[in-house]
Structure formats: C-alpha cells, structure tokens
N, C-alpha and C positions, 0 to 999 in steps of 0.2 A: 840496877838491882833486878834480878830476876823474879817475877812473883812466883808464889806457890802455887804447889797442885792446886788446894783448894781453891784459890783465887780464880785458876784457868775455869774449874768447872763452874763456880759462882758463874763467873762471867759467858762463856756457855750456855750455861742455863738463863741467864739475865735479855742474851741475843735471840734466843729461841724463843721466850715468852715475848718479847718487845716484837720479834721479826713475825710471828705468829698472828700478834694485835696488828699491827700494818696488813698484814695479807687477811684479816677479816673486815677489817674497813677497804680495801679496795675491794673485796670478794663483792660488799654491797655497795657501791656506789656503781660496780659495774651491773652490777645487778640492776638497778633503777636505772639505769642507759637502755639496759638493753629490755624492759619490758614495758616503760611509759613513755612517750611522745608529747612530745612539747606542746599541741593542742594541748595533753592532761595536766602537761604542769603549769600552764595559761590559768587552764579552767579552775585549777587547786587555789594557784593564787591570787585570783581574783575574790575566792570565798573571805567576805570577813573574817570569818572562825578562825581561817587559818593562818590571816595577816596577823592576827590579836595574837594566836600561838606562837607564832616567828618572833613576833617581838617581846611579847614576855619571858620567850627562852634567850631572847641572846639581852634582854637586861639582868634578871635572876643567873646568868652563866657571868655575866660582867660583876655585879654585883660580890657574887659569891668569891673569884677568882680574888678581888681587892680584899676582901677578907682574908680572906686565907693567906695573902701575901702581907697584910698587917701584922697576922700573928705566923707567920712563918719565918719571914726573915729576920726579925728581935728571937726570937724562937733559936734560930737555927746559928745568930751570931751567939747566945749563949753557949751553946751546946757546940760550940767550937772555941772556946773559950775555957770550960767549966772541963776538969779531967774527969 
C-alpha cells in the first residue's frame, strides 16, 4: 500500500525534527570534549555537590520513566482497543 502525500510529509517533517534533536545533542557533547579536560572533569567529580546531583538526576529520571510507563502502556493498550 502506497501511503499518502500527507503521510510522506508528516514523516518528513517527523526525520527533520528527530534528525535536528540528534545533531544538537552531539553539537554538545562535542562541545564539552573539546573545551574541558579530564583534570576538570576529575576535579567536578569529586565535588559532593555534584555527586549528590548525578545521583538524584538519574534516580528522579528512573523514577519518573516507571511512571510514565505504569500509565502509558494500560494507557496506550486502551486506546488501541477503544475506536
């Protein structure tokens, strides 16, 4: 089945906005290669501050993720179900 015009440009448009966010997350990571040195990223990590921030952002990221997937996929099996 061939899709439609609209579909081709949806999708289009879907690869540009996706391909867009990938080439700004490498734009910064290359970015932090090329302007700090592992001395600064030592010296970052060793601060408490920023161990305590590391780890509360990837429990609160874990956290949250499991939620969202509690209520996403009963969620999302309805609404593939339900006309």
């Amino acid at each position: 089945m061939m899709p439609h015009r609209s579909d081709r440009r949806f999708h289009l448009a879907l690869a540009a906005l996706g391909g867009s966010y990938v080439l700004l997350v490498v734009a910064l990571l290359i970015a932090d290669l090329l302007y700090t040195s592992p001395g600064d990223v030592r010296d970052a990590l060793n601060d408490p501050h920023v161990r305590f921030a590391i780890r509360l952002s990837l429990i609160t990221a874990t956290f949250s993720t499991i939620l969202a997937m509690w209520v996403a996929v009963p969620l999302g099996y309805l609404l593939s179900r339900v006309k």
